[in-house]
C-alpha positions in Angstrom: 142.9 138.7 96.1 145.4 135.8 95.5 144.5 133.9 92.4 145.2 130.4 94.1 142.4 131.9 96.5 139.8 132.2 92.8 141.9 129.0 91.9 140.8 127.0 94.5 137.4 128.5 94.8 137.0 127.5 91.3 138.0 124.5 91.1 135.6 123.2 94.3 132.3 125.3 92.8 133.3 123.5 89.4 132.8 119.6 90.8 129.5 120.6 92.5 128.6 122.0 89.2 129.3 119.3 87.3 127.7 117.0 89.7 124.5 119.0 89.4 124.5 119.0 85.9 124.9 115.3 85.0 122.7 114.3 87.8 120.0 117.2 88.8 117.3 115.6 88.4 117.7 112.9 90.4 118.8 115.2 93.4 116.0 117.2 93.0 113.9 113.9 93.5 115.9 113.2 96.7 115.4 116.6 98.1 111.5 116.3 97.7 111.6 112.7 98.7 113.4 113.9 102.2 110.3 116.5 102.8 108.1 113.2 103.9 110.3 110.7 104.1 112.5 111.0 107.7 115.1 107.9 106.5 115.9 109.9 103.3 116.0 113.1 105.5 118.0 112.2 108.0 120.5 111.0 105.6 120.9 113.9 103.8 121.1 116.3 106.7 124.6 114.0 107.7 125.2 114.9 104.1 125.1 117.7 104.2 126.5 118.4 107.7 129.6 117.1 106.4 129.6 120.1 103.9 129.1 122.0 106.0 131.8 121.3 108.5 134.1 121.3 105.4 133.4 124.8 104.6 133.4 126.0 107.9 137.3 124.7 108.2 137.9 126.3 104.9 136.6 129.3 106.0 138.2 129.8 109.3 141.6 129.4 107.3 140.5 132.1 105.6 139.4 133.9 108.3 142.5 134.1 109.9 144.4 136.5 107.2 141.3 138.4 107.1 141.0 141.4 108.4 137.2 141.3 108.7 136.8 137.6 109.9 133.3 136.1 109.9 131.2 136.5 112.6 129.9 132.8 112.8 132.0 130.8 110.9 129.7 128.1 111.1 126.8 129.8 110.3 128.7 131.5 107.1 129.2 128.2 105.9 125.7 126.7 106.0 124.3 129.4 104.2 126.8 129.2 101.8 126.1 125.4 101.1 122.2 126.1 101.4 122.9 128.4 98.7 124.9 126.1 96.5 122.2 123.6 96.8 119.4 126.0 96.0 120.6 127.6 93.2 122.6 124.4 91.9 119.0 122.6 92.6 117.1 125.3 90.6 119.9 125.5 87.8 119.6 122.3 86.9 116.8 120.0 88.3 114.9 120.1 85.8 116.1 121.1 81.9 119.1 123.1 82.7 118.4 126.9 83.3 121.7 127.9 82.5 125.3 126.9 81.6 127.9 125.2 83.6 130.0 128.1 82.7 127.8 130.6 84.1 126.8 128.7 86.9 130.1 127.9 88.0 131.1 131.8 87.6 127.8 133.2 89.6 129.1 130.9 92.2 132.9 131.7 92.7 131.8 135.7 92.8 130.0 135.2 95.8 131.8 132.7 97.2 134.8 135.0 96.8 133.0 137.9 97.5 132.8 136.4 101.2 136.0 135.1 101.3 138.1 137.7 100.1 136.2 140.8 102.1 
């Protein structure tokens, strides 16, 4: 695997991270906030829709030296970002669970590990 490929892949996982971490919290109160509250969800579902279709252009790059591509690129990416948000939501909503350091690492393996299969 090319290390701009675990470079890159880094780098990105690293500003979610560090979003997360300064601001959890707060993003955890929006998440719950959009589960009755159809402005706030509506909102974020653009938000993340956005993220999505970032990823997804990401990973059809990708997918084009591959030679395994991804069955639904699309698909691969949402999961990926519902993932992110998840994990990055659990991490560090509330008191942080773990490091940065960590988190950012338990991302980029499986983030790579789809990437680079």
């Amino acid at each position: 695997m090319p290390l701009r490929l675990e470079a890159r892949s880094e780098t990105a996982i690293e500003a979610a991270v560090n979003v997360y971490s300064r601001h959890g919290p707060l993003l955890r109160a929006l998440s719950e906030a959009a589960t009755v509250d159809s402005r706030i969800a509506t909102a974020q579902r653009a938000f993340y829709g956005r993220f999505d279709a970032l990823v997804a252009r990401v990973l059809s790059d990708f997918a084009k030296t591959s030679s395994r591509p991804l069955a639904d690129v699309e698909e691969t990416a949402r999961a990926l970002n519902l993932l992110n948000t998840s994990y990055l939501l659990d991490s560090f909503g509330h008191k942080s669970r773990v490091t940065r350091e960590v988190a950012v690492q338990t991302l980029t393996e499986i983030w790579l590990g789809v990437v680079s299969r």
